[in-house]
C-alpha positions as CSV (number, residue, x, y, z in Angstrom):
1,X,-5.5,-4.5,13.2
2,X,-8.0,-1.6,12.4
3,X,-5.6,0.0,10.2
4,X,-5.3,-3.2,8.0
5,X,-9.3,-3.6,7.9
6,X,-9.0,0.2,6.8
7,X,-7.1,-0.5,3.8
8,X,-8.9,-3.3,2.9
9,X,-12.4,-1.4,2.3
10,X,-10.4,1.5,1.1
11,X,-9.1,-0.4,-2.0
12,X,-12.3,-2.8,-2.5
13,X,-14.0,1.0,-3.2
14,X,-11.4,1.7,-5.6
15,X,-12.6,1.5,-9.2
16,X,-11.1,-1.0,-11.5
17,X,-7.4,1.0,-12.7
18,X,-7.9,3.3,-10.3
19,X,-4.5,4.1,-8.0
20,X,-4.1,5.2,-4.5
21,X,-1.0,6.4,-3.0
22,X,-0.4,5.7,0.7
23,X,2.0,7.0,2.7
24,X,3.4,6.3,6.4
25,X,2.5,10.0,7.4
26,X,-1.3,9.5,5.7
27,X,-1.5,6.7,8.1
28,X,0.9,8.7,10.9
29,X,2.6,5.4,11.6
30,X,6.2,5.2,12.0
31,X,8.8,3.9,8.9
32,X,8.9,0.2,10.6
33,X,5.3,0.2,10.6
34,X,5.2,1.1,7.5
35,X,7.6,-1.5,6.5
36,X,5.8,-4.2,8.1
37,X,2.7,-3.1,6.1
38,X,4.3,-2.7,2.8
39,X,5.9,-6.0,3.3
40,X,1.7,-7.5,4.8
41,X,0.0,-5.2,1.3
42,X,2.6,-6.7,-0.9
43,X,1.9,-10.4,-0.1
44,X,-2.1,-9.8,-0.6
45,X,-1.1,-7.9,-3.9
46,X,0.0,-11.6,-5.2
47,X,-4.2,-12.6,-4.8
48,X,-4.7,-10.6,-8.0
49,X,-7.1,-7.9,-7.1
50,X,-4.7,-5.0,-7.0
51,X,-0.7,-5.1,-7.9
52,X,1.2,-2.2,-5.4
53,X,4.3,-0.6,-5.9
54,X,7.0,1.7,-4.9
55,X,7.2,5.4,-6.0
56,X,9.5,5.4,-9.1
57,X,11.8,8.2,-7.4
58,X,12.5,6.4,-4.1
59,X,13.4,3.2,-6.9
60,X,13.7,0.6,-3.9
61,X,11.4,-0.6,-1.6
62,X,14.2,-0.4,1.5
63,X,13.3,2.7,2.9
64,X,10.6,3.7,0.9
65,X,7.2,5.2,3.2
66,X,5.0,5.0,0.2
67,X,3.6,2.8,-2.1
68,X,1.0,3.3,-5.2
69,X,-1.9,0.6,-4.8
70,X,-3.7,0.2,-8.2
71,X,-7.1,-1.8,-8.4
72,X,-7.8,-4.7,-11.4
């Protein structure tokens, strides 16, 4: 649960615009980790403070251990 509390002050200190790419081995946390967090960061996207989304190269979010968080 620390991790999640982590990211939460991490992108209330971002500055509006301002992105912030995270990755499974920032976080050293495994792919399904990862997963369940994308999946957890995704659903507090929809609350409007910051939109998150998938590297454009990886182009899907199955399998993907990285996603760009941008502040509004």
């Amino acid at each position: 649960m620390d991790i999640l509390n982590q990211i939460s002050s991490q992108i209330a200190a971002l500055n509006s615009g301002e992105k912030w790419h995270l990755s499974a081995q920032d976080l050293f946390i495994s792919h399904a980790d990862f997963h369940s967090l994308s999946i957890y960061i995704s659903r507090e996207a929809k609350k409007g403070q910051f939109s998150v989304s998938s590297p454009a190269l990886l182009g899907s979010w199955v399998g993907s251990t990285a996603v760009t968080i941008t502040k509004h």
